[in-house]
N, C-alpha and C positions, 0 to 999 in steps of 0.2 A: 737678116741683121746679124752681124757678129762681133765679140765681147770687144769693148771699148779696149785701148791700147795700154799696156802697163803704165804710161806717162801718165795718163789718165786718170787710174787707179787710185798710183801713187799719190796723188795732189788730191783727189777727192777722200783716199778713203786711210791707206797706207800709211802717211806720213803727216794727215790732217790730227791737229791735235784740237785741245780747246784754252785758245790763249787768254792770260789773268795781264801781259802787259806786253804793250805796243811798240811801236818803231812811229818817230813823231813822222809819219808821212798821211797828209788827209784823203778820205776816201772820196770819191766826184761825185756830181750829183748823176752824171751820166754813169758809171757805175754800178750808184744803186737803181737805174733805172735797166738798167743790162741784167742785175741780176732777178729783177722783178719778170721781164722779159722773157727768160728762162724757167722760173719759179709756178706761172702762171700755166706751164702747160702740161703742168701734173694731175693726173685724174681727181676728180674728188666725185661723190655720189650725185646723180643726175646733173653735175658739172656747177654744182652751187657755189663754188667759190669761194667761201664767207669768210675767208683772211682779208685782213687789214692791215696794210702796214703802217706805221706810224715811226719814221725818221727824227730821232733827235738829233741833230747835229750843232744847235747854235748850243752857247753857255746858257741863255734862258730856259729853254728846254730840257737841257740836262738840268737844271736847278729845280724845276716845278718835279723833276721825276726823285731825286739826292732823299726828302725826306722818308720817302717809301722803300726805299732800298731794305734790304740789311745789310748789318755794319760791314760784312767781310767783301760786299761788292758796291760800296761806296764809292773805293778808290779806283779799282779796274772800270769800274765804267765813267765815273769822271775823264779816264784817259784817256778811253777810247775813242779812236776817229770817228764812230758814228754808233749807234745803240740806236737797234730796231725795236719797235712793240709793236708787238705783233697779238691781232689782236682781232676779235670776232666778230660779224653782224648777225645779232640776233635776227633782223631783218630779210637776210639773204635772200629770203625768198621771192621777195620784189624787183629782182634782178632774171629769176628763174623764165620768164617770157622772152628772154634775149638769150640767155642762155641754153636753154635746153627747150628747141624751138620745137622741140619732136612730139613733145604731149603738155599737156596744161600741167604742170606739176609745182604752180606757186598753191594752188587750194590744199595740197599733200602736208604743207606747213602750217598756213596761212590761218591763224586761230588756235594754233594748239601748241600751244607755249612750250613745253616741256619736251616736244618731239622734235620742235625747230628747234632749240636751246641743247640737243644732246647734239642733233646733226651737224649743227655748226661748229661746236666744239671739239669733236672729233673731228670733222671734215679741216677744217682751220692746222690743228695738230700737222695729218697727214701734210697739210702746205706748208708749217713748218719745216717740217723736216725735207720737204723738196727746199725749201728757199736756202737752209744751211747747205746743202749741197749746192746751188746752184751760187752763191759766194764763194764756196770755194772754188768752185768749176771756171767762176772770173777772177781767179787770183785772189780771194782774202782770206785772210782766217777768223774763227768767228769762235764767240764768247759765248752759247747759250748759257743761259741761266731760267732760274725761279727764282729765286730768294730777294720775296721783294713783296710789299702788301697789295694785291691782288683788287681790296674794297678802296686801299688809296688812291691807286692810278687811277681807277674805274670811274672815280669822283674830281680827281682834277684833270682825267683827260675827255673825259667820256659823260659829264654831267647830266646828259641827258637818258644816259639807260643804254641805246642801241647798241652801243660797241663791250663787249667785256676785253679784258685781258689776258691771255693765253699765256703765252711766256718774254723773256727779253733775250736780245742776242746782239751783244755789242761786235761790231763789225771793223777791222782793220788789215794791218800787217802785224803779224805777230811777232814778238822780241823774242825768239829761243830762248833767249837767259832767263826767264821768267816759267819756264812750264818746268813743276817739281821735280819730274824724274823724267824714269822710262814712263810708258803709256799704262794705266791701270790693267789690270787684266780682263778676259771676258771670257765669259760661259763656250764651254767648245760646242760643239754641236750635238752632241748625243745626250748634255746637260740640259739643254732649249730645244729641241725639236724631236719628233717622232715623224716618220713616214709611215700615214694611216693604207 
């Protein structure tokens, strides 16, 4: 295998910013189904899966999410062609006999609340962050965020318990005009990493 092409690079990682407003163009359903596609075949531990995506894309939908927000991402995701919630099954494990056909490993969860509840939520995370690459890798730019009440969504999307919410990431074309500056800075290497 050898290192992906600068074009590549550039558009996932180089040039990818995290866009606050859009370009009135909508994003497809086929799209988001390309980028799920893609997103779905990131490692997660014994291959548990436990992301959920959860597509707002009508005005209903953004409306039932609008009160939960906080104030400063009210408007950006109003705008947005589409805002993902992304979002976890505590259950995951009952998927685990299709998935990881190699050993019984739904009983390693299955009863212990706290152990399936940390796995999912990390495991989920890691899918996160394939899925933002894997938008960008289909041409969008993407909006992740938090800033939003966590027990709201939980309760008007998720009433029944099994799903929590991880994080949001409104999804589009992004309008250059709208990203503050230059890119924030980031920790060099020798500030984040040691080689043990």
């Amino acid at each position: 295998m050898e290192k992906i092409s600068e074009v590549c690079l550039e558009q996932i990682f180089y040039s990818a910013r995290t866009h606050n407003k859009w370009r009135n163009k909508p994003v497809t359903n086929d799209k988001l189904q390309e980028i799920y596609a893609l997103m779905r075949l990131g490692p997660t531990s014994a291959n548990c899966s436990p992301l959920r995506v959860f597509f707002l894309n009508s005005k209903e939908a953004k409306e039932r999410l609008r009160p939960h927000l906080s104030p400063g991402n009210v408007d950006k995701t109003m705008a947005a062609p589409a805002t993902a919630l992304l979002a976890y099954d505590l259950e995951f494990y009952e998927y685990l006999p299709f998935l990881f056909p190699f050993a019984d490993a739904k009983p390693w969860f299955e009863g212990k609340k706290a152990f399936a509840e940390e796995t999912a939520f990390r495991n989920s995370s890691l899918q996160g962050g394939y899925f933002i690459i894997a938008a960008r890798a289909c041409g969008l730019d993407c909006g992740p965020m938090s800033g939003f009440s966590n027990e709201g969504v939980d309760k008007e999307f998720f009433p029944d318990g099994r799903f929590k919410s991880n994080f949001l990431c409104n999804l589009g074309y992004g309008d250059p005009a709208g990203l503050p500056g230059p890119r924030a800075p980031r920790l060099s290497f020798d500030e984040a990493c040691k080689i043990l």
